[in-house]
N, CA, C and O atoms as CSV, one atom per row, in Angstrom:
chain,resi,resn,atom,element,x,y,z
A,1,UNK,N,N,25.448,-1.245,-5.779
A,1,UNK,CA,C,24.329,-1.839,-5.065
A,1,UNK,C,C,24.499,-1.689,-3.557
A,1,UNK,O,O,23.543,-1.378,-2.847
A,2,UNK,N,N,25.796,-1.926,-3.040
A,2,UNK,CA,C,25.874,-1.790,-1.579
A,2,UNK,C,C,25.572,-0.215,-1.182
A,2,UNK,O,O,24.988,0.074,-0.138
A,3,UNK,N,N,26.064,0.836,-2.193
A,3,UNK,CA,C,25.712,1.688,-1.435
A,3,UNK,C,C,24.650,2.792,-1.679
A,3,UNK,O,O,24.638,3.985,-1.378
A,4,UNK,N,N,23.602,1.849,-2.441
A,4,UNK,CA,C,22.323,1.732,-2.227
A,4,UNK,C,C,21.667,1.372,-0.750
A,4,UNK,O,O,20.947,2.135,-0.107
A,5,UNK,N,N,21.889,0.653,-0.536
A,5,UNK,CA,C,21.514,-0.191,0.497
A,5,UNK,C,C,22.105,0.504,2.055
A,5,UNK,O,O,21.533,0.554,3.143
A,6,UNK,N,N,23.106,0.862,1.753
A,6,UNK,CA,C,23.515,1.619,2.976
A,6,UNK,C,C,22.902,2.868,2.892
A,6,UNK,O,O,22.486,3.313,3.962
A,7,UNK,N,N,22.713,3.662,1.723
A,7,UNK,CA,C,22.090,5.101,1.988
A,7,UNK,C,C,20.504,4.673,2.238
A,7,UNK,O,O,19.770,5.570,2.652
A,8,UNK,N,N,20.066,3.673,2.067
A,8,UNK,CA,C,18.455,3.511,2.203
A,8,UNK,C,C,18.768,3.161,3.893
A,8,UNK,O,O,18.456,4.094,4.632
A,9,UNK,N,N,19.208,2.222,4.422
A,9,UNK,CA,C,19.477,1.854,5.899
A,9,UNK,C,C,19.644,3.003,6.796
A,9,UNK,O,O,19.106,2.899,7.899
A,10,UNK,N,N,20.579,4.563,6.409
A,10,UNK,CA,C,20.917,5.770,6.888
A,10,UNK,C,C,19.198,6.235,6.641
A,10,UNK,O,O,18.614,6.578,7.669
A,11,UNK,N,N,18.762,6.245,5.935
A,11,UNK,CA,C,18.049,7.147,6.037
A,11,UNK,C,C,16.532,7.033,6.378
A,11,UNK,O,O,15.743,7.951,6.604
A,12,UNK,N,N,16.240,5.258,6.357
A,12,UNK,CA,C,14.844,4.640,7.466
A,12,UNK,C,C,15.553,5.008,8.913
A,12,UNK,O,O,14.757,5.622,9.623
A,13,UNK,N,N,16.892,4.789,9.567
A,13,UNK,CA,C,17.087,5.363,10.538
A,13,UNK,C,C,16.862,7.141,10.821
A,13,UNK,O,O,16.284,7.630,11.792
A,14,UNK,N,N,17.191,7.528,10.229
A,14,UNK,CA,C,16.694,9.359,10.385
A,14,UNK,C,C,15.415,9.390,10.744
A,14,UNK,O,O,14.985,9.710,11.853
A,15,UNK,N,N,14.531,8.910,9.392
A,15,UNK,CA,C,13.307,8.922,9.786
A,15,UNK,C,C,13.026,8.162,10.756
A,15,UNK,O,O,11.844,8.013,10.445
A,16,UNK,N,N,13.110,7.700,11.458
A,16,UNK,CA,C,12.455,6.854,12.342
A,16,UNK,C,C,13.114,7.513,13.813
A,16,UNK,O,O,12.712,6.824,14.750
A,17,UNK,N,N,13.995,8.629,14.278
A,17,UNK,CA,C,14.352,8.586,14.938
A,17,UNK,C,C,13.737,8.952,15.907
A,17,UNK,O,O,13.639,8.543,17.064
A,18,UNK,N,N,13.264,9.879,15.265
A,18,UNK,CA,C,11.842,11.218,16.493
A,18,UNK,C,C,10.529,10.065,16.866
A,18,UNK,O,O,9.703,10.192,17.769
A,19,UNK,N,N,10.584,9.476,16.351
A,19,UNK,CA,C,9.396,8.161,16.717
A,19,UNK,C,C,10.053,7.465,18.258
A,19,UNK,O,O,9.341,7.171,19.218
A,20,UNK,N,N,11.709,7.282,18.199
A,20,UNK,CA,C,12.039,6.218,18.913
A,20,UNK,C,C,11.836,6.967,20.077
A,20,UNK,O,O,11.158,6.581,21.029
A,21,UNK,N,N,12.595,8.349,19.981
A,21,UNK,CA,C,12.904,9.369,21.288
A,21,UNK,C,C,11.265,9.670,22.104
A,21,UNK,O,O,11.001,9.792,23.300
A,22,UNK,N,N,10.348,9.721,20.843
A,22,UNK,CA,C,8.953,9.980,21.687
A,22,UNK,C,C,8.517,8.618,22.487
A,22,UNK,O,O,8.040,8.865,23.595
A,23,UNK,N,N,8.566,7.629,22.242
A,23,UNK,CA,C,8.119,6.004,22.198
A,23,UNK,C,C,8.900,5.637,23.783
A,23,UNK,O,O,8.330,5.122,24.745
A,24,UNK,N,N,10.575,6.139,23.701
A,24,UNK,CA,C,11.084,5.828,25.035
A,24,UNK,C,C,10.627,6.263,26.194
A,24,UNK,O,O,10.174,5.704,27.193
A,25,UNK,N,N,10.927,7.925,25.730
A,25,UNK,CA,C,10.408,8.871,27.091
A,25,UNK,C,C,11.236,8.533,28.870
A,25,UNK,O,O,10.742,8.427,29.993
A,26,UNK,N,N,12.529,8.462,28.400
A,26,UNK,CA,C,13.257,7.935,29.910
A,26,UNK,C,C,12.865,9.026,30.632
A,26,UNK,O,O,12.991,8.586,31.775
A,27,UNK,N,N,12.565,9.889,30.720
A,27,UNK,CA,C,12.026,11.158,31.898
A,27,UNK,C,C,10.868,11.420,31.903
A,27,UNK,O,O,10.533,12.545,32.277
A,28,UNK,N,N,9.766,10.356,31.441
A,28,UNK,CA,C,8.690,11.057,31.953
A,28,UNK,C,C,7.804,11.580,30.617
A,28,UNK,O,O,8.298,11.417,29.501
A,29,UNK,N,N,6.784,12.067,30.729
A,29,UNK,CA,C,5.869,12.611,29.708
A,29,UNK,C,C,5.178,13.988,30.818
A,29,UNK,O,O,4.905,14.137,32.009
A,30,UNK,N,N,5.128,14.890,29.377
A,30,UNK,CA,C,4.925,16.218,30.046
A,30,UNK,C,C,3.096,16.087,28.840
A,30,UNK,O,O,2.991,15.332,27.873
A,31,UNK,N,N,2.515,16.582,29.103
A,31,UNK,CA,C,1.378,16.602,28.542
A,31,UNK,C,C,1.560,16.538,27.170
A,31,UNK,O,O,1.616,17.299,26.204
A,32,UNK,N,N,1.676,14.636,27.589
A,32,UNK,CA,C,1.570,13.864,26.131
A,32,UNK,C,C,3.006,13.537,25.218
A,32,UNK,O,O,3.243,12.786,24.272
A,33,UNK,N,N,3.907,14.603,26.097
A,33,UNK,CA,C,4.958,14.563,25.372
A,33,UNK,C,C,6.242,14.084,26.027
A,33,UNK,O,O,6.292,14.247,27.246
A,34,UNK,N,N,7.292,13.521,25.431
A,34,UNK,CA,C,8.845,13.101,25.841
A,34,UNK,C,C,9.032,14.081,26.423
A,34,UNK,O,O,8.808,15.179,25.915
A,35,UNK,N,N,9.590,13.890,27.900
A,35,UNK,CA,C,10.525,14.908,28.796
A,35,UNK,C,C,11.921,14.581,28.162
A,35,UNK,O,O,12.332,13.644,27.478
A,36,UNK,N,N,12.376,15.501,28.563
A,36,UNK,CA,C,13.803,15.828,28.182
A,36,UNK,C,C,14.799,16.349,29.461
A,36,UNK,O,O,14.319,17.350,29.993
A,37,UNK,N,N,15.721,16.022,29.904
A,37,UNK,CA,C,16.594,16.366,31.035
A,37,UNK,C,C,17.276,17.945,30.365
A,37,UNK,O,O,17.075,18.186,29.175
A,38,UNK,N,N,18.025,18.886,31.178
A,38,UNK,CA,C,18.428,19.978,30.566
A,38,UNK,C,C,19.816,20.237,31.604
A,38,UNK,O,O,20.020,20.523,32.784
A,39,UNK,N,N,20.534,19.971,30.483
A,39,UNK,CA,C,21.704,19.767,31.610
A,39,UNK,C,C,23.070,21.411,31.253
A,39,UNK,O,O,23.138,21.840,30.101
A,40,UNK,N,N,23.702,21.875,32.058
A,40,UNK,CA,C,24.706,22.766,32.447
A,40,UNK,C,C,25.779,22.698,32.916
A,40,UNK,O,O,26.039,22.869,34.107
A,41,UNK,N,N,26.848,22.341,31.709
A,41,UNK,CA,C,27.878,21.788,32.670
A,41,UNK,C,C,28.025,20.864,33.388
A,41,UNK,O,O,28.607,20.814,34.471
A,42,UNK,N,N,27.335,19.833,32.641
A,42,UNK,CA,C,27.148,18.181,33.130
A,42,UNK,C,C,26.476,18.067,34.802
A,42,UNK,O,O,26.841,17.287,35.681
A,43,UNK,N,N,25.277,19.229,34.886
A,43,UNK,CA,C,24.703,18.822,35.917
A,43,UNK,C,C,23.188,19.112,35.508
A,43,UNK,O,O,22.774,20.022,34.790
A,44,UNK,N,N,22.712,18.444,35.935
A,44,UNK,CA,C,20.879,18.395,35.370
A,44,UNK,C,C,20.156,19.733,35.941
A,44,UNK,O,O,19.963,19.766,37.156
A,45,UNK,N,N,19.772,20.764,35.207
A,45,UNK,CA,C,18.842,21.612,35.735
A,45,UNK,C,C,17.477,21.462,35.713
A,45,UNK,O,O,16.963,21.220,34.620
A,46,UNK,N,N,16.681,21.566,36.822
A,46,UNK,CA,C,15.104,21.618,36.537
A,46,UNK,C,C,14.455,22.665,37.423
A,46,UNK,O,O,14.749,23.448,38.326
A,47,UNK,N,N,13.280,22.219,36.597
A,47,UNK,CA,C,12.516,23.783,37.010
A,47,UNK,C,C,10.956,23.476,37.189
A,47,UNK,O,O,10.817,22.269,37.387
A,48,UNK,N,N,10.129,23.939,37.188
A,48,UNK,CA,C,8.610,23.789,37.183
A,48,UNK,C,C,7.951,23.249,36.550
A,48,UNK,O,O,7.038,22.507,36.913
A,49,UNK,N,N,8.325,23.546,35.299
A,49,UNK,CA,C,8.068,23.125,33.574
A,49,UNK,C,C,8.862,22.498,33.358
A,49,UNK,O,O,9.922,22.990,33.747
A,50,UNK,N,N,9.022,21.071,32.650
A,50,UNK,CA,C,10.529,20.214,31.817
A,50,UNK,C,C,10.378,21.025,31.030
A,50,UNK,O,O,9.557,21.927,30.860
A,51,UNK,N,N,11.755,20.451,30.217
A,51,UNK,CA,C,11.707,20.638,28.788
A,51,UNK,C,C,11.573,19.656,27.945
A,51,UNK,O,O,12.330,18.736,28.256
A,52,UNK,N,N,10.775,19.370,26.753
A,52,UNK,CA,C,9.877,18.716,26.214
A,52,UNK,C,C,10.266,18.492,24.854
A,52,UNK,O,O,10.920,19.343,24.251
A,53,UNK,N,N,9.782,17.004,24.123
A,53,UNK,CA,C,10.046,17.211,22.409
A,53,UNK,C,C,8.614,17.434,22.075
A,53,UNK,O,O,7.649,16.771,22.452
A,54,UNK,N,N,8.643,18.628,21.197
A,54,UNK,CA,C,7.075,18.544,20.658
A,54,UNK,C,C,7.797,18.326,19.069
A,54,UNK,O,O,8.724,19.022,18.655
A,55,UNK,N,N,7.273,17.424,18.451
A,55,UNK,CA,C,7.417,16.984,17.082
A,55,UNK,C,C,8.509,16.472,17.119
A,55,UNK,O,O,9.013,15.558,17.771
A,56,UNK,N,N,9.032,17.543,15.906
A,56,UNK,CA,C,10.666,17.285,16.369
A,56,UNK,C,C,11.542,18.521,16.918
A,56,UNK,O,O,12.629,18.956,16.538
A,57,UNK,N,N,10.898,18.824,17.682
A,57,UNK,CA,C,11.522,20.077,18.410
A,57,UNK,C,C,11.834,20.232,19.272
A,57,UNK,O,O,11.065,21.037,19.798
A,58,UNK,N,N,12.797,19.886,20.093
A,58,UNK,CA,C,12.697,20.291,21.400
A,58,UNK,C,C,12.700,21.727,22.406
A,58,UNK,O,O,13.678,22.474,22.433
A,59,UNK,N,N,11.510,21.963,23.176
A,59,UNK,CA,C,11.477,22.644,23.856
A,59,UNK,C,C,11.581,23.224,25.398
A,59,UNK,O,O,10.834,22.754,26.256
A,60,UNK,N,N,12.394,24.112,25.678
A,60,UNK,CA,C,12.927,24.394,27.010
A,60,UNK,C,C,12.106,25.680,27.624
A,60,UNK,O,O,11.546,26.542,26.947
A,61,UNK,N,N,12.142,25.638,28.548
A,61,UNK,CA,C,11.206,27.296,29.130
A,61,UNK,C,C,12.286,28.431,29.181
A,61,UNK,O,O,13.225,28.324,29.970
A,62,UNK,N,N,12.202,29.199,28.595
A,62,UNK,CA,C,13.649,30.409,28.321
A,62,UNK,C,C,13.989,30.928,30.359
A,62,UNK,O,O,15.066,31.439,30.667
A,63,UNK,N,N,13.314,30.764,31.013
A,63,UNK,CA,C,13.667,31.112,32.217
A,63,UNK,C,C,14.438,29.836,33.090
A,63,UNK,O,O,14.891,30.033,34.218
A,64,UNK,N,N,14.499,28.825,32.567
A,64,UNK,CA,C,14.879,27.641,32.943
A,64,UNK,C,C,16.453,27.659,32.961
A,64,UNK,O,O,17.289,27.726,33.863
A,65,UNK,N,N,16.535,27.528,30.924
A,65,UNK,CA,C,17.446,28.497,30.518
A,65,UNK,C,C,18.890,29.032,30.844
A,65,UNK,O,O,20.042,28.655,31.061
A,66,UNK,N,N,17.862,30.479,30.710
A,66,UNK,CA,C,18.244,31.841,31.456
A,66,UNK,C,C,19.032,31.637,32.778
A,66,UNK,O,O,20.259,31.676,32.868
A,67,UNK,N,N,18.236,31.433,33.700
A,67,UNK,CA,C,19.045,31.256,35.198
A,67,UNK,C,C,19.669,30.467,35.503
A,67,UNK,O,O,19.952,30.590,36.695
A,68,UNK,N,N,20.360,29.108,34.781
A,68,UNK,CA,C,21.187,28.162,34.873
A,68,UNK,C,C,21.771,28.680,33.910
A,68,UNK,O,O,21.787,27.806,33.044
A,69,UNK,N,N,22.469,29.948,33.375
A,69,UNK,CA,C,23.407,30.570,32.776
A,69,UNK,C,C,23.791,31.756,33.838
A,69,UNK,O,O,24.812,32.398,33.589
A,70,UNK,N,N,22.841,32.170,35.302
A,70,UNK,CA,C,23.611,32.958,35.614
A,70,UNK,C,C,22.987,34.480,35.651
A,70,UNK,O,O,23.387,35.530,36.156
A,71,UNK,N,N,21.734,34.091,34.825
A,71,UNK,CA,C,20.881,35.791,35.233
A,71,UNK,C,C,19.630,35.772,35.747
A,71,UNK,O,O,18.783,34.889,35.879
A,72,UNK,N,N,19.691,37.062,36.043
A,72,UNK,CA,C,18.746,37.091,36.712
A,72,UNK,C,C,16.999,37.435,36.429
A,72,UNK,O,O,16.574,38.590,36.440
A,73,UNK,N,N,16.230,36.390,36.215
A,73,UNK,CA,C,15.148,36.751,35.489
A,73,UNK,C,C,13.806,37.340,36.659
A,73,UNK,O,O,13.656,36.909,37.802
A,74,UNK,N,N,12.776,38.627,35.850
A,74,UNK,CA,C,12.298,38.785,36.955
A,74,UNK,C,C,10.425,38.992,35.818
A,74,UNK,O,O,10.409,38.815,34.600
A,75,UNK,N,N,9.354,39.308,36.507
A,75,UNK,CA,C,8.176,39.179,35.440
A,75,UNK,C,C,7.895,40.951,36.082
A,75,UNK,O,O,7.609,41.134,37.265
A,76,UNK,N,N,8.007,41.871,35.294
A,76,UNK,CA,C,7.282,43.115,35.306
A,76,UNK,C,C,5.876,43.187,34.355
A,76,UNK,O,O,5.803,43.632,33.210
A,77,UNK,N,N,4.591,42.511,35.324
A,77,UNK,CA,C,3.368,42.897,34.759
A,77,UNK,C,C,2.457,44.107,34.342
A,77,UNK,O,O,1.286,44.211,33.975
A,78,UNK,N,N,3.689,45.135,34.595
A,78,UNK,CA,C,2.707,46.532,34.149
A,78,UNK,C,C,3.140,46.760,32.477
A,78,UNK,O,O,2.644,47.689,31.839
A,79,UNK,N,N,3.883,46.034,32.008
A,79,UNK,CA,C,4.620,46.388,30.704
A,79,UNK,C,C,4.304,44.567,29.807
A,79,UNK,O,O,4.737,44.353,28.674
């Protein structure tokens, strides 16, 4: 019986978690959605765009990324 009760307790917490993270939002809301900090080596990177939870996903801008690893990103519009 107890560990009934503990696997039901584990697992209203799971579900419920992506509810709590959208509901807090300590950074902000990006159109409609939980900001998210994006950190490198324990220092916060930002950029133009946050990075965002959509559902349960979280999403980052790959150039955000990219250049807080160190490369160099560039936009060639003829290709």
């Amino acid at each position: 019986m107890r560990k009934v009760v503990v696997v039901a307790i584990l697992a209203a917490l799971v579900l419920t978690t992506p509810v709590f993270a959208q509901a807090s939002a300590p950074w902000g809301q990006f159109d409609g959605h939980a900001v998210v900090r994006v950190m490198v080596n324990g220092s916060p990177v930002k950029g133009d765009i946050p990075a965002f939870i959509y559902g349960t996903r979280t999403l980052a801008p790959i150039r955000l990324v990219a250049e807080a690893f160190g490369a160099k990103v560039d936009w060639d519009g003829s290709t």
